[in-house]
C-alpha positions in Angstrom: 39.5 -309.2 -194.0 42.5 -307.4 -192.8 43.4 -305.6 -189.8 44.0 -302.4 -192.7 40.4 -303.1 -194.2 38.9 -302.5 -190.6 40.7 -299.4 -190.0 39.3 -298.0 -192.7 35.6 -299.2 -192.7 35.5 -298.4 -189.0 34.9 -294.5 -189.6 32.8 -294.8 -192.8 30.2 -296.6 -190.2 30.3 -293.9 -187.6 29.6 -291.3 -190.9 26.7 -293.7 -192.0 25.0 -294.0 -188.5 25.6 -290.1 -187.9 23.9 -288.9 -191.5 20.9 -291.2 -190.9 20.5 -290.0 -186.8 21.0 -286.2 -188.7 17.6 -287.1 -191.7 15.7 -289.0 -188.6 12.4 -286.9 -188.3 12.7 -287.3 -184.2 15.7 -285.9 -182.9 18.1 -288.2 -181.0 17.7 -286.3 -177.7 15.0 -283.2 -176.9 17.0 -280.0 -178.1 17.6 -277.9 -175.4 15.6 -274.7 -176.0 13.0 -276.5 -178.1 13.5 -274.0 -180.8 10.3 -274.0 -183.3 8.9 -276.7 -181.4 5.0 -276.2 -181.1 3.4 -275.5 -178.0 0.8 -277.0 -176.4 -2.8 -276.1 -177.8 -4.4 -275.4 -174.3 -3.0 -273.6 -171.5 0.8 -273.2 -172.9 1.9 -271.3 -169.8 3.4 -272.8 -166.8 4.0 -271.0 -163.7 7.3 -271.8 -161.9 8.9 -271.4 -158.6 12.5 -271.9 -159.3 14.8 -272.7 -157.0 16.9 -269.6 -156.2 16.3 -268.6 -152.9 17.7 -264.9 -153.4 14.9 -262.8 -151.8 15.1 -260.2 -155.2 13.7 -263.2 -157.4 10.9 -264.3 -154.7 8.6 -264.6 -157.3 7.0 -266.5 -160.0 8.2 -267.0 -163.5 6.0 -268.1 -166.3 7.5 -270.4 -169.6 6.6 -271.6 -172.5 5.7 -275.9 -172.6 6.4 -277.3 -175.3 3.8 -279.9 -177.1 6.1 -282.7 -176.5 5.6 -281.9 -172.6 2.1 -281.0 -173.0 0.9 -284.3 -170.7 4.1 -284.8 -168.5 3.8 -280.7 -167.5 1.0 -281.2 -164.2 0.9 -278.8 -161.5 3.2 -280.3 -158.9 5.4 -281.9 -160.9 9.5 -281.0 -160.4 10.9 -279.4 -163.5 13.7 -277.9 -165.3 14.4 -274.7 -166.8 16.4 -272.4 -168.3 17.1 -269.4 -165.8 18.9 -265.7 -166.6 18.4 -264.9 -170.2 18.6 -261.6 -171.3 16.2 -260.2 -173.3 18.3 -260.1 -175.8 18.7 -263.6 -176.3 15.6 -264.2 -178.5 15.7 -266.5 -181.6 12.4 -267.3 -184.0 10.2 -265.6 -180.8 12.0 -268.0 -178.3 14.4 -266.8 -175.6 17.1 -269.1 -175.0 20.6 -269.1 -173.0 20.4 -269.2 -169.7 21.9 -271.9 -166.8 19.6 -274.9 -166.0 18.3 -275.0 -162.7 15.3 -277.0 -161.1 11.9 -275.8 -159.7 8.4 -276.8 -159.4 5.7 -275.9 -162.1 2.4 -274.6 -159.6 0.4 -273.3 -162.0 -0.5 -273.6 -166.3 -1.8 -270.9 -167.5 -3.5 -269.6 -171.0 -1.5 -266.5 -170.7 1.2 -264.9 -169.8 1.6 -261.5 -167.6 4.4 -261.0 -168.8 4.4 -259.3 -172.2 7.9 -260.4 -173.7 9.3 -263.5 -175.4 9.1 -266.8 -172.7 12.0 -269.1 -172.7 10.4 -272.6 -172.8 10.4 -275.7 -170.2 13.5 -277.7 -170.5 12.4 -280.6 -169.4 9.7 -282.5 -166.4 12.3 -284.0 -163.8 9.3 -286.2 -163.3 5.9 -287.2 -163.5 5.4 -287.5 -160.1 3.4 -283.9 -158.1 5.3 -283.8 -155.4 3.8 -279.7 -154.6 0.4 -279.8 -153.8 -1.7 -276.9 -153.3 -1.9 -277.4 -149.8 1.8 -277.6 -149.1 2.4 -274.2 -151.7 0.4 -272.1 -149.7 1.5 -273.4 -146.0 5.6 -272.8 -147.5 4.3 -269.1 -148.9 2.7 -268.3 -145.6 6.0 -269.7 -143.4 8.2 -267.6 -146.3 6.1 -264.8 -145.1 6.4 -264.9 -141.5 9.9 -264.9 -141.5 11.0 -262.6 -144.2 12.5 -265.7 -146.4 11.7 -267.0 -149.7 9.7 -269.6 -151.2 12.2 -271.5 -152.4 14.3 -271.8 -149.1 10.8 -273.2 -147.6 10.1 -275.9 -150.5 13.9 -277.1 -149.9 13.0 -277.6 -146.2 9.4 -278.7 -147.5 10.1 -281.2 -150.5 12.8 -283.6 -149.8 15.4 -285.0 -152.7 14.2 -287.1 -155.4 14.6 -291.0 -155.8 14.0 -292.3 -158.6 14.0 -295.9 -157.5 11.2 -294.6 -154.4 9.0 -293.1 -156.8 9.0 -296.1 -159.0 7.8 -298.1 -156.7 4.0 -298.0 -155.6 2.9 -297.4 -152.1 0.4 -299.6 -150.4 -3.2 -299.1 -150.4 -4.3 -297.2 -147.3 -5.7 -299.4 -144.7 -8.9 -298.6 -142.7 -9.5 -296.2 -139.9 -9.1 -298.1 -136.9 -11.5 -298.0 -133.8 -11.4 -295.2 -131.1 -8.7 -295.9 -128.5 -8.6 -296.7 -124.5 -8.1 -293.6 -123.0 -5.2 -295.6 -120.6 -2.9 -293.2 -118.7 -4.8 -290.3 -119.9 -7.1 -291.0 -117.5 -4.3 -289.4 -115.3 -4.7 -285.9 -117.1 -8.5 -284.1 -115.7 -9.4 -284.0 -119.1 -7.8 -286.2 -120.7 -10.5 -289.0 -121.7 -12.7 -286.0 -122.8 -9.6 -284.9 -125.3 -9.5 -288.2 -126.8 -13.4 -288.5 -127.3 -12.9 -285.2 -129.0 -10.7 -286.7 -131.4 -12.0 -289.7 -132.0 -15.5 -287.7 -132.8 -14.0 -285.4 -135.3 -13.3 -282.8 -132.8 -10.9 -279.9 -133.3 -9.8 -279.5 -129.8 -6.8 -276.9 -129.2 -4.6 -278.0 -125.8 -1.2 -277.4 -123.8 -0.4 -280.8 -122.2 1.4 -280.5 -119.0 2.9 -284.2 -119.5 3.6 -286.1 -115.8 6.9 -287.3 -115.3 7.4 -291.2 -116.6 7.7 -293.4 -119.2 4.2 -292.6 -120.5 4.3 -289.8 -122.8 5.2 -291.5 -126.2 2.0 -293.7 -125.3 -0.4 -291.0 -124.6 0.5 -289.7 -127.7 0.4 -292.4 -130.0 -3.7 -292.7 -128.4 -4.2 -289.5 -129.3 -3.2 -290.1 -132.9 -5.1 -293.4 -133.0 -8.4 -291.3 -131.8 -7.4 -288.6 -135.0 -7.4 -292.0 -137.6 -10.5 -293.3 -135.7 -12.7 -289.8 -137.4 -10.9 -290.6 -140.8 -8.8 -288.3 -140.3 -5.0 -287.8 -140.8 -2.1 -286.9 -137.9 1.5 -285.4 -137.4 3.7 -285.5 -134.6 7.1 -283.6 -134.5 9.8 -284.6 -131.6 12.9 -283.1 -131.1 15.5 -286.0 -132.1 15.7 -289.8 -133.6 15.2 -291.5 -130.2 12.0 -289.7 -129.3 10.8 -290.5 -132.6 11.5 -294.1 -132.1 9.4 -294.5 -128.7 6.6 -292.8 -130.5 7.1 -295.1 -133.4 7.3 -298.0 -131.5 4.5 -296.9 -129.3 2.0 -296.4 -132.9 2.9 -299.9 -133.7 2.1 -301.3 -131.0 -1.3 -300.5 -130.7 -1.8 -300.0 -134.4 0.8 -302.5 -135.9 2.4 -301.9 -138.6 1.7 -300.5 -142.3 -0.3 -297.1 -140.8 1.7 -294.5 -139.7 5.4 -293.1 -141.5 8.6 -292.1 -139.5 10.2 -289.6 -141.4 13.9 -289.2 -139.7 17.3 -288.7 -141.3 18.1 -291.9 -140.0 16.1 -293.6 -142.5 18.4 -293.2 -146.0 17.3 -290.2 -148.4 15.6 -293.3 -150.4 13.3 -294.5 -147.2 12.6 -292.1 -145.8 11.3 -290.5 -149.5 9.6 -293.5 -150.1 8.0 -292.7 -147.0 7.1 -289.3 -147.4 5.6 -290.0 -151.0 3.4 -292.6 -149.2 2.2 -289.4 -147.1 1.7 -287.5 -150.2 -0.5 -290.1 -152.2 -2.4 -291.0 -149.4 -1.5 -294.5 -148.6 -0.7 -293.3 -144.8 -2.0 -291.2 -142.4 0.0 -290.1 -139.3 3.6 -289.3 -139.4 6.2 -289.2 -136.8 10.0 -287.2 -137.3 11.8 -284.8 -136.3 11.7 -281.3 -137.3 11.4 -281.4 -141.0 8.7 -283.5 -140.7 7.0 -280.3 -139.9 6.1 -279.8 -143.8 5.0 -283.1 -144.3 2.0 -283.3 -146.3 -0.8 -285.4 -144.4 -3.9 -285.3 -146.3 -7.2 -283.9 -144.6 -5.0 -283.6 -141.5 -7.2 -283.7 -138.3 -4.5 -283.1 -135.4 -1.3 -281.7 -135.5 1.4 -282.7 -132.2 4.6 -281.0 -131.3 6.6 -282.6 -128.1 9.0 -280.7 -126.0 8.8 -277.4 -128.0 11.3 -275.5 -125.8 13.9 -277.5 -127.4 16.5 -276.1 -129.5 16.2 -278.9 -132.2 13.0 -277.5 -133.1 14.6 -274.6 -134.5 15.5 -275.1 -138.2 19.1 -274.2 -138.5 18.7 -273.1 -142.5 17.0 -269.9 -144.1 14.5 -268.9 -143.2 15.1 -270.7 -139.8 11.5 -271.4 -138.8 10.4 -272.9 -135.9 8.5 -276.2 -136.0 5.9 -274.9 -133.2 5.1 -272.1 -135.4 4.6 -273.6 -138.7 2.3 -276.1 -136.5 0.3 -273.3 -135.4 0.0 -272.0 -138.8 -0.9 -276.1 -140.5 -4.0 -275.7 -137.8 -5.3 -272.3 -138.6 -5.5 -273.1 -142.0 -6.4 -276.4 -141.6 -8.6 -276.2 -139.2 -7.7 -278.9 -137.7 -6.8 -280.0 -133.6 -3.4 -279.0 -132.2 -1.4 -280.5 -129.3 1.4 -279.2 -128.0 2.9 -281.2 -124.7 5.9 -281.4 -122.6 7.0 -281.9 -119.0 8.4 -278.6 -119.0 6.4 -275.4 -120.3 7.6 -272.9 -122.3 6.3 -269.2 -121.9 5.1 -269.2 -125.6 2.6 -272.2 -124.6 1.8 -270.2 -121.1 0.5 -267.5 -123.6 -1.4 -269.9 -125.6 -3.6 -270.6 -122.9 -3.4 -266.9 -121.4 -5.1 -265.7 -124.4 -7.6 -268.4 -124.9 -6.4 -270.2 -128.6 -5.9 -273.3 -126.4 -7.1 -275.3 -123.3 -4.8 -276.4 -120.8 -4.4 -280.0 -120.0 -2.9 -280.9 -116.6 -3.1 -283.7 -114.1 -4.3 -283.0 -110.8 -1.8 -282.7 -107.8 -2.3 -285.7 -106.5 -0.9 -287.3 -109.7 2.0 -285.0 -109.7 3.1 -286.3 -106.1 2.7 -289.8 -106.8 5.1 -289.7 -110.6 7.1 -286.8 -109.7 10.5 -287.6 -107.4 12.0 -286.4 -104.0 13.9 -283.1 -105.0 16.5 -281.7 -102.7 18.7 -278.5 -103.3 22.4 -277.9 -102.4 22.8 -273.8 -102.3 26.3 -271.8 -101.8 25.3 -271.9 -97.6 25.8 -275.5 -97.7 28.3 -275.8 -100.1 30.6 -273.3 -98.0 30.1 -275.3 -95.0 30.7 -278.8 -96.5 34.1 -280.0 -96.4 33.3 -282.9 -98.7 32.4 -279.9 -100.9 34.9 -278.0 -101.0 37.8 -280.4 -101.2 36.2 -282.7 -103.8 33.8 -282.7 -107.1 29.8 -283.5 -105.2 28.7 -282.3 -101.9 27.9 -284.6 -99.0 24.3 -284.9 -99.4 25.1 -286.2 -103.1 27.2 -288.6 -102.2 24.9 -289.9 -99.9 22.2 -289.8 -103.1 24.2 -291.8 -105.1 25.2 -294.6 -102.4 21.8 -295.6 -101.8 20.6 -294.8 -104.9 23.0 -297.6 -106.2 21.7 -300.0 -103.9 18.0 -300.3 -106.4 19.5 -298.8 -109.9 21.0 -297.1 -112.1 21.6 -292.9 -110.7 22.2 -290.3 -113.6 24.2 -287.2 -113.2 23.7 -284.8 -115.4 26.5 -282.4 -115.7 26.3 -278.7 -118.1 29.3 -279.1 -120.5 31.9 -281.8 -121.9 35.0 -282.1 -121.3 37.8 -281.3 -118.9 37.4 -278.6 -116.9 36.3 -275.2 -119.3 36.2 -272.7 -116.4 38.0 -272.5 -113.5 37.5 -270.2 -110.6 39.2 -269.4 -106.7 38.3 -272.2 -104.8 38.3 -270.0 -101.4 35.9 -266.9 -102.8 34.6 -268.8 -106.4 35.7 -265.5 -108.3 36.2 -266.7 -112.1 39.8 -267.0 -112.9 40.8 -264.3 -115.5 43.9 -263.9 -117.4 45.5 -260.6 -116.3 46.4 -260.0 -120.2 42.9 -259.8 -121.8 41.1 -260.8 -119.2 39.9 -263.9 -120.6 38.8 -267.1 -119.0 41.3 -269.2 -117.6 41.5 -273.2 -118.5 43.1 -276.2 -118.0 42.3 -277.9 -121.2 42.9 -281.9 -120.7 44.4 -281.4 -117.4 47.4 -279.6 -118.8 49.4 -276.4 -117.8 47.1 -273.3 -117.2 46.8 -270.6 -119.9 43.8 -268.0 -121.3 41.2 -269.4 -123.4 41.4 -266.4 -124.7 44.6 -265.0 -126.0 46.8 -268.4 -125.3 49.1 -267.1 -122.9 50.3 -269.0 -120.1 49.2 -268.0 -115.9 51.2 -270.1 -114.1 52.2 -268.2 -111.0 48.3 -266.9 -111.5 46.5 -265.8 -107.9 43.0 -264.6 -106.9 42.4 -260.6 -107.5 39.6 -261.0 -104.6 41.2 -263.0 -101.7 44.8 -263.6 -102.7 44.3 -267.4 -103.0 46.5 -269.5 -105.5 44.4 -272.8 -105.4 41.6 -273.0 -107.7 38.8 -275.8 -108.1 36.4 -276.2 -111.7 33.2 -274.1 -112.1 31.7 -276.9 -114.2 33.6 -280.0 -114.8 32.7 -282.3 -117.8 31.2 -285.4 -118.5 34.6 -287.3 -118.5 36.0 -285.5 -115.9 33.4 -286.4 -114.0 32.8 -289.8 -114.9 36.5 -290.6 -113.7 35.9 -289.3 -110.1 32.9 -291.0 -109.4 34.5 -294.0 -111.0 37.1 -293.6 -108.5 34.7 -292.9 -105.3 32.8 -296.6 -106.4 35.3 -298.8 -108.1 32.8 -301.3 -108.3 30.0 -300.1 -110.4 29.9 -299.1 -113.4 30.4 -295.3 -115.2 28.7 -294.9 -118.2 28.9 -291.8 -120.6 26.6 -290.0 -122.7 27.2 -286.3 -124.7 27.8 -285.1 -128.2 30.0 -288.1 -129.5 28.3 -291.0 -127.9 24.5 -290.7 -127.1 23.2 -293.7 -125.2 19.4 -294.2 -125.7 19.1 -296.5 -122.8 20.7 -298.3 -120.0 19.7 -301.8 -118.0 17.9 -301.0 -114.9 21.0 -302.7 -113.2 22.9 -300.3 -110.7 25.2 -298.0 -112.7 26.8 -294.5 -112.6 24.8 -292.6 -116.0 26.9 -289.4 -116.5 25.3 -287.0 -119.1 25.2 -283.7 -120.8 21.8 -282.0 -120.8 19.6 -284.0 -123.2 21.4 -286.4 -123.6 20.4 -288.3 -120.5 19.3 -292.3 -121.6 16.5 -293.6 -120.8 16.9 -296.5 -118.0 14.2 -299.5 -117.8 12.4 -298.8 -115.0 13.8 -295.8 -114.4 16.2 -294.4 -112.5 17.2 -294.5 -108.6 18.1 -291.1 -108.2 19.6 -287.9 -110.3 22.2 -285.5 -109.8 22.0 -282.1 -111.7 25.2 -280.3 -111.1 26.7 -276.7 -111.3 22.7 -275.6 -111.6 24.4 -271.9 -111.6 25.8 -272.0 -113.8 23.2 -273.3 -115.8 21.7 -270.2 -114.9 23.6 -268.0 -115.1 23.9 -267.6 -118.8 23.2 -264.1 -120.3 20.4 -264.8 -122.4 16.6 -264.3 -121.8 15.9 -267.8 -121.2 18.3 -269.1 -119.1 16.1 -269.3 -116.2 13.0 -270.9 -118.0 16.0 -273.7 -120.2 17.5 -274.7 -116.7 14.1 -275.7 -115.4 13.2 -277.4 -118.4 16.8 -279.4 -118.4 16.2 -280.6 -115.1 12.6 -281.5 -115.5 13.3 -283.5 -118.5 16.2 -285.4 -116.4 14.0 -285.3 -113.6 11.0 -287.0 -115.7 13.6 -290.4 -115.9 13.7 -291.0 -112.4 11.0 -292.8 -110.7 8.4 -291.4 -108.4 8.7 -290.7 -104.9 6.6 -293.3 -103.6 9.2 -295.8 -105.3 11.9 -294.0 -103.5 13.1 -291.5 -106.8 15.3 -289.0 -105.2 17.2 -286.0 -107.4 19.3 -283.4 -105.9 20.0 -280.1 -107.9 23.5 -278.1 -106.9 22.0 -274.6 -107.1 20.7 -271.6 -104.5 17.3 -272.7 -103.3 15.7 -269.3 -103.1 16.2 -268.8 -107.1 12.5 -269.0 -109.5 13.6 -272.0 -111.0 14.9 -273.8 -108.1 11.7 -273.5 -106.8 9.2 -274.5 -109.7 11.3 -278.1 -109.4 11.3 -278.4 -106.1 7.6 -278.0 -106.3 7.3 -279.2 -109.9 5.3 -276.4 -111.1 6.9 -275.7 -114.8 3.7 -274.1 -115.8 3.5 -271.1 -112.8 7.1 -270.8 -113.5 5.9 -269.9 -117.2 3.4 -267.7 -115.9 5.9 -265.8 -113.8 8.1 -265.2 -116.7 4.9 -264.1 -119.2 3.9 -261.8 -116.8 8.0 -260.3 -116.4 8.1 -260.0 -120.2 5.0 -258.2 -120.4 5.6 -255.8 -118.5 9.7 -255.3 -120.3 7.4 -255.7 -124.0 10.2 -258.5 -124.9 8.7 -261.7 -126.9 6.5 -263.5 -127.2 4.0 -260.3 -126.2 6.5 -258.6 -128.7 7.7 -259.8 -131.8 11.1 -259.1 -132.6 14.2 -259.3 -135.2 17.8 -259.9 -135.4 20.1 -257.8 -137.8 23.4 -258.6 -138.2 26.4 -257.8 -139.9 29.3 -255.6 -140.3 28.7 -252.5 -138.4 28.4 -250.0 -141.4 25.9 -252.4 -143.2 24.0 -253.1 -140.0 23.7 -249.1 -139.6 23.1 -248.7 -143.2 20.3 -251.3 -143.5 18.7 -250.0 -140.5 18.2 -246.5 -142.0 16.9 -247.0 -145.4 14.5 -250.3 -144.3 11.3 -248.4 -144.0 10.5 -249.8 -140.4 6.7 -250.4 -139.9 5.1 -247.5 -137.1 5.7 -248.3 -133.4 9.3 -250.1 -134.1 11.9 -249.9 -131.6 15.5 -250.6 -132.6 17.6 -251.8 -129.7 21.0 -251.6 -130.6 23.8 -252.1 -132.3 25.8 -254.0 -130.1 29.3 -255.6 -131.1 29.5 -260.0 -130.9 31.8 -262.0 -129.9 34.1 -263.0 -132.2 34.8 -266.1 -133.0 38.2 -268.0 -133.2 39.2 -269.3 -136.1 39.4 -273.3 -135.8 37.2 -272.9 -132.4 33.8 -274.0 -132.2 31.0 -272.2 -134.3 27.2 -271.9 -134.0 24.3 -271.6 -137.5 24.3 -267.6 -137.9 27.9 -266.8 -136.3 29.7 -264.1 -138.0 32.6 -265.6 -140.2 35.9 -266.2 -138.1 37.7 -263.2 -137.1 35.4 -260.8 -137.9 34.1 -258.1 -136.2 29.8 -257.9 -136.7 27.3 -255.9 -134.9 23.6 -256.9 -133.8 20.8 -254.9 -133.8 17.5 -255.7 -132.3 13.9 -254.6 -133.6 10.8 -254.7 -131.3 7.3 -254.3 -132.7 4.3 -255.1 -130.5 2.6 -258.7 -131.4 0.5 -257.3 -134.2 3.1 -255.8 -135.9 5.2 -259.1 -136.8 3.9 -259.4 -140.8 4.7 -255.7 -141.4 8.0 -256.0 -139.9 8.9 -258.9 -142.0 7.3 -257.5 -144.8 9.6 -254.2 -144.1 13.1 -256.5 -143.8 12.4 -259.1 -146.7 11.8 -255.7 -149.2 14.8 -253.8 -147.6 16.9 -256.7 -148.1 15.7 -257.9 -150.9 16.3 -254.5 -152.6 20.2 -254.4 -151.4 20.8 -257.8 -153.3 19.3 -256.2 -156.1 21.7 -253.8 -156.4 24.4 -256.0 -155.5 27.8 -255.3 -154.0 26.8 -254.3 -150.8 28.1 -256.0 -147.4 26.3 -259.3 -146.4 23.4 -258.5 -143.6 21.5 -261.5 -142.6 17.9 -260.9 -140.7 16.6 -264.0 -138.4 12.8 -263.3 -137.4 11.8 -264.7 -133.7 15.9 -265.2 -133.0 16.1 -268.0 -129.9 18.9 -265.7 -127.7 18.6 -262.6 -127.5 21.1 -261.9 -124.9 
């Protein structure tokens, strides 16, 4: 045959194959609208929650299934649909057009509420129910609490899809194991009853005042052992990947391997989905991660653990921003099930915990506090001002003396409160801040270089102190590098090692060393370390938010917690005034009267947690505009609006800043504890009705915001 013959019999087979594809009585693929397709015989409604998160479409929308989907369409299962038809878009009793978009079907249905045409289902993503029951009703109520949608919970809820995890089985659940040692809990004066709790099917409710040490991740890991022991499933949240590892490691090795999950983003979407389906079907029954793992859906879930929950990590950056120890709170209410929330530190929401009864505390007695806690020693402005060492160079005496002998048994950490070289600089004669004379910005020295405003750019060279008249200045808080190179310096012979936002050590040799860190990021050293410095505690301090005083404490307690005890000769010395509330509580390592203290403050002021409050902002006519048609719930206080910072373009930028070079305005609204639903309930319908009507200016609402200033 010729080369002419196949030209020409080429497209008379692609007419053949398309004209017997076109008479086929199955179509080649499912048409996209499933026009005249039958529907199934029983229950042809499905419920959907599709995956919009605008708060004006917070609701349920109900579709046709098709026959062909009758079996594939469960509750559960992801699907997809068509979404924004107009009603006018009906063909043969079918409405059609629309834009695909995905969602979960919770519901089927032998009727519709609605009383129009339905478009149909386009198609089941999978057979696979991934949206339980359970895990609807926990992401409604979160949704709830803090005036978000459904949909912006089940995407914090449901991770991505692999296909390649959920064709693979998971493993058949192994069985419960026996009832743990109670080991170090022994420590805690209730600790071995806590367990026994557990381990008999117990709901106990507690706030664990954790001693300082290595111990923690292994108290905890016996406390979900005693939860498997009833036959009963657990979940423990921790702030980051490395605590999550020492719990891991800690589960293993006292349950080995194959019965607990670790759900961090370290794992690979695929793992760590292969691991949360193993969760979901019941092949495992304790989970460890990080804050997402909040959702996870543990069946009959007996205890619920959250570590450290005055850390910001906890605090889910994405709509609705929840709060891990919340939605913990709310799994056991409605699960009825034991809750444990523990740390070195204590916040003042886990002081009112116990205040009002929900929970128990759990404490060690006194006696066990001496013997795990270390020496601390204070360095106030009266000292500093007579120390020559001090004054001239980066640690006072009484440091350096720390770290010499310190370095003669270990490692010493120094914990330092930002990055960098030198952000803020003051008069080293009267410590005034150095403002630029311009805009009266902070002056900085960025990498050592010529002096200008961090402000407004401009140089201040021939700059001098409006106070005392001094030229010379010294850094308020010097950086981790900065740092690092002049104790590398002072002891050319050991070791510096760094740790901060681009390099995070998780541990260090128990060999002598110089550990430099920004606030949690301090390594973990085997057997802990010699002694700690915690720099520039003022400034620490002396932030303008509510918290500052109770975050300082709990930074130094958790650096504190690495070093060893006093008997062993632990010594850490914190740079601060010795007469301040927190200064104090380390010094006598009381976290937990510190707490009390503060509870006591806020009650009296009404600001949270005895209140419950709301963040509003935006540009200043929406902010003012929102605020007066929102329909606030009785007793409401608005406090505000206040202008924000602006933020630099190309500088650095926090979750919920306004955009760059904009001017936005903050309100606050107050509403005593029992008013939090209706509050949420007023700014999720007040917003929700200015999307609806579109073209307004952006205001974004964050319930329970962390600063408030």
């Amino acid at each position: 045959m010729s080369s002419d013959d196949e030209k020409h019999e080429e497209p008379e087979q692609l007419a053949l194959i398309r004209e017997t594809v076109r008479k086929a009585k199955v179509p080649r693929a499912k048409p996209r609208t499933w026009r005249g397709a039958a529907l199934a015989k029983e229950l042809p409604v499905a419920r959907v929650v599709v995956n919009k998160g605008a708060l004006h479409l917070d609701q349920f929308f109900d579709y046709a299934v098709p026959e062909e989907l009758d079996g594939a369409a469960r509750p559960g299962v992801r699907v997809r649909v068509r979404f924004g038809a107009g009603a006018h878009q009906v063909k043969n009793g079918r409405r059609e057009g629309g834009r695909l978009i995905d969602g979960f079907l919770v519901e089927r249905r032998a009727a519709s509420d609605y009383s129009g045409p339905l478009a149909a289902l386009a198609d089941v993503v999978s057979p696979e129910p991934v949206l339980g029951p359970e895990l609807l009703g926990l992401a409604r109520a979160v949704a709830d609490r803090y005036a978000g949608s459904l949909a912006d919970v089940l995407q914090l809820a449901v991770p991505p899809r692999s296909a390649r995890a959920e064709s693979r089985p998971s493993p058949a659940p192994l069985p419960p194991p026996g009832p743990p040692e109670p080991g170090s809990w022994t420590r805690y004066e209730r600790g071995p009853a806590f367990l026994d709790s557990l381990a008999r099917g117990g709901t106990p409710r507690a706030v664990w005042s954790a001693l300082p040490g290595p111990h923690w991740a292994q108290e905890i890991a016996r406390a979900v052992t005693a939860t498997l022991a009833s036959g009963r499933g657990a979940l423990v949240v921790v702030p980051d990947g490395r605590a999550a590892g020492r719990v891991d490691a800690a589960l293993t090795g006292i349950l080995g391997e194959g019965r607990h999950a670790l759900l961090t983003a370290e794992a690979g979407p695929e793992k760590r989905y292969a691991q949360w389906l193993a969760v979901r079907r019941g092949a495992v029954r304790a989970v460890v991660g990080t804050r997402a793992a909040m959702f996870a859906p543990v069946q009959d879930l007996g205890l619920v653990v959250i570590w450290d929950d005055g850390d910001g990590s906890h605090s889910e950056p994405h709509a609705p921003q929840p709060h891990a120890r919340e939605v913990l709170l709310l799994r056991a209410a409605r699960d009825r099930c034991a809750f444990l929330l523990g740390s070195p530190s204590c916040t003042v929401e886990a002081a009112q915990l116990v205040e009002s009864g929900w929970a128990k505390p759990l404490r060690p007695g006194r006696e066990e506090v001496r013997k795990a806690a270390p020496l601390i020693r204070t360095v106030g402005d009266g000292e500093l001002a007579r120390d020559e060492a001090a004054r001239a160079a980066r640690l006072p005496s009484l440091a350096w003396r720390t770290v010499r002998e310190g370095l003669r048994t270990g490692p010493v950490l120094v914990q330092v409160p930002r990055r960098g070289y030198v952000p803020r600089l003051a008069c080293e004669r009267c410590r005034t801040p150095a403002r630029c004379r311009h805009c009266a910005g902070p002056l900085e020295a960025p990498e050592q270089q010529e002096l200008r405003c961090g402000w407004c750019g401009r140089g201040a060279d021939d700059w001098h102190c409006a106070e005392c008249g001094s030229a010379r200045l010294r850094a308020q808080i010097v950086g981790a590098r900065r740092t690092a190179e002049e104790l590398g310096r002072a002891f050319p012979a050991v070791p510096v090692r760094t740790s901060g936002r681009d390099h995070v050590l998780d541990s260090v040799p128990g060999r002598p060393a110089l550990v430099v860190s920004t606030p949690g990021a301090e390594p973990v050293a085997d057997g802990g370390y010699a002694a700690a410095l915690l720099l520039d505690g003022w400034a620490m301090l002396g932030r303008p938010d509510l918290r500052a005083g109770e975050e300082a404490l709990r930074r130094w307690i958790d650096a504190a917690s690495l070093v060893r005890g006093q008997a062993e000769g632990g010594t850490v010395v914190v740079v601060a005034e010795p007469t301040l509330r927190p200064v104090q509580a380390l010094v006598r390592w009381d976290p937990v009267g510190h707490a009390q203290r503060e509870l006591a403050e806020r009650t009296e002021l009404g600001f949270p947690p005895v209140s419950r409050m709301a963040a509003v902002t935006g540009p200043p006519a929406a902010v003012e505009g929102f605020l007066a048609t929102a329909g606030l719930p009785a007793g409401a206080e608005v406090l505000g609006p206040v202008p924000l910072p602006v933020v630099r373009a190309g500088g650095p930028r926090r979750p919920g800043d306004p955009p760059a070079g904009e001017q936005w305005d903050r309100a606050l609204v107050r509403v005593p504890r029992g008013g939090g639903a209706a509050l949420a309930a007023a700014l999720k319908q007040a917003r929700a009705a200015r999307l609806a009507r579109g073209g307004a200016e952006p205001v974004r609402i964050r319930i329970d915001p962390p600063d408030i200033g």
